[in-house]
N, C-alpha and C positions, 0 to 999 in steps of 0.2 A: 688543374687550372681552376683560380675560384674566381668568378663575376663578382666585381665590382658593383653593386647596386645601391643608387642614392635612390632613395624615394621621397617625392614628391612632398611638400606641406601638406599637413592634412586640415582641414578644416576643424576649429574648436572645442563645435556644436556636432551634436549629432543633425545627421540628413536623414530623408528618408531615399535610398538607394532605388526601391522600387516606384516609386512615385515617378521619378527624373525620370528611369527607364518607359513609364509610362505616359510621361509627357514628349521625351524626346521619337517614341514609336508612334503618337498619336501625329508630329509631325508630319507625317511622312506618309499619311492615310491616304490622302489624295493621290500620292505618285504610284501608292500600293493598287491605288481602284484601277489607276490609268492602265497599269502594266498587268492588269490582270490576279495579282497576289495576294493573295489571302493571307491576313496576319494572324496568329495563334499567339496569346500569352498567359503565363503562368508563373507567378511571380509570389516568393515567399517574402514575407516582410521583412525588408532590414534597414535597421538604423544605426551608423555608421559614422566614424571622422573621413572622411575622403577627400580627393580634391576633383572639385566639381566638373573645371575645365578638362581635368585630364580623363575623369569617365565620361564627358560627352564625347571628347574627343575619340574614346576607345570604340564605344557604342558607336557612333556614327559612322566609324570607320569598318568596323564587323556589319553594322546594318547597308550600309552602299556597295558592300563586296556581296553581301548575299542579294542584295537587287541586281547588280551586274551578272551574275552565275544564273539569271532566269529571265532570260529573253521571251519566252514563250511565255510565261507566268508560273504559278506555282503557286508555295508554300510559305512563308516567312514566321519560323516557330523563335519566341523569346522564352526564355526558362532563367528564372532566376531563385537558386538554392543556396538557404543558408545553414551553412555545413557546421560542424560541432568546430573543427579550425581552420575552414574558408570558406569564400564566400565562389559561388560558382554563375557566371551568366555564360548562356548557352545561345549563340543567334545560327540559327541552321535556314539552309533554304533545302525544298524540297521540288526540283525540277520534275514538271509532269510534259509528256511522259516522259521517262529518265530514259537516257540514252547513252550510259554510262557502263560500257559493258564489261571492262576488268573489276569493275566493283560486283555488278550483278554475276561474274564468273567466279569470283573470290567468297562474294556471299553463300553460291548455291556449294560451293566444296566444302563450308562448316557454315550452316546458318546462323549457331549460337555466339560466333565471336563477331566483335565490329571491326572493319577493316582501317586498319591505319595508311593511308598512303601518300607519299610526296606529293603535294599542294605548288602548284606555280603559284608565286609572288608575283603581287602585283601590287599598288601604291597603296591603296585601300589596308590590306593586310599588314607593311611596310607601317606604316603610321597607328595601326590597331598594338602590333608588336611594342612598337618605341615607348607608345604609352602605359602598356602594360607594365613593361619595364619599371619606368617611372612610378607606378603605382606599389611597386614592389611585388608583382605577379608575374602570370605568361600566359598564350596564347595556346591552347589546346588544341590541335586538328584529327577531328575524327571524320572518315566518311562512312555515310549512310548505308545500308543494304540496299536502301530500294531506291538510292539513286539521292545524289544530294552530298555536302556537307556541312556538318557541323564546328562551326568555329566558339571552345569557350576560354573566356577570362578567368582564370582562377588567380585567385587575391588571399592570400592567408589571414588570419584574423591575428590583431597583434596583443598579443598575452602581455597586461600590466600589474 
């Protein structure tokens, strides 16, 4: 069966990819102080045709599901890699202390592999998907060893 995928308008001009990602994360400082979470970023530079609306819309919706996943506080890691043919953002939460015990029982029986495991949906991830989509990408889910997951956007880079 082969997906259908329209993507998105891209913008003319190149953007800068990590800027926006740092503007839109710098948003959100205060809710990050409230709740306790420490933000982490790490951000390769990229300049990019994109459409803007639809990676705030992606980001926004990966960063509100990872403040949702950590009620106690945490972690909030941004990683954004520019790969030889895509481009990779990474928004993980790291719930302290993790309380997450098929993950920590899965980790301790092969430490060296990351666990994949079925994620519940919920609106946040629903609307991070849709856009992705539309970008011409998808939604990565990895979970953590030590408790946590990582949700990333990978976006192919378009060979002209």
């Amino acid at each position: 069966m082969q997906l259908n995928r329209q993507t998105a308008p891209r913008s003319n001009r190149l953007q800068c990819l990590d800027q926006l990602l740092s503007d839109l994360l710098e948003s959100y400082q205060a809710l990050l102080d409230q709740k306790n979470i420490t933000l982490v970023e790490d951000f390769d530079e990229v300049k990019a045709h994109f459409d803007v609306n639809l990676m705030t819309s992606a980001v926004r919706a990966l960063v509100e599901n990872a403040i949702q996943s950590m009620p106690l506080g945490g972690e909030l890691t941004s990683i954004l890699i520019d790969g030889d043919c895509q481009w990779e953002l990474e928004i993980s939460d790291t719930v302290w202390p993790s309380n997450d015990a098929i993950v920590r029982q899965m980790s301790a029986d092969n430490p060296q592999l990351p666990v994949i495991l079925p994620f519940p949906e919920n609106e946040y991830l629903r609307a991070a998907h849709r856009a992705a989509i539309k970008l011409g990408g998808q939604i990565q889910t990895w979970n953590c060893p030590l408790g946590g997951t990582a949700h990333v956007l990978v976006i192919p880079k378009q060979r002209f």
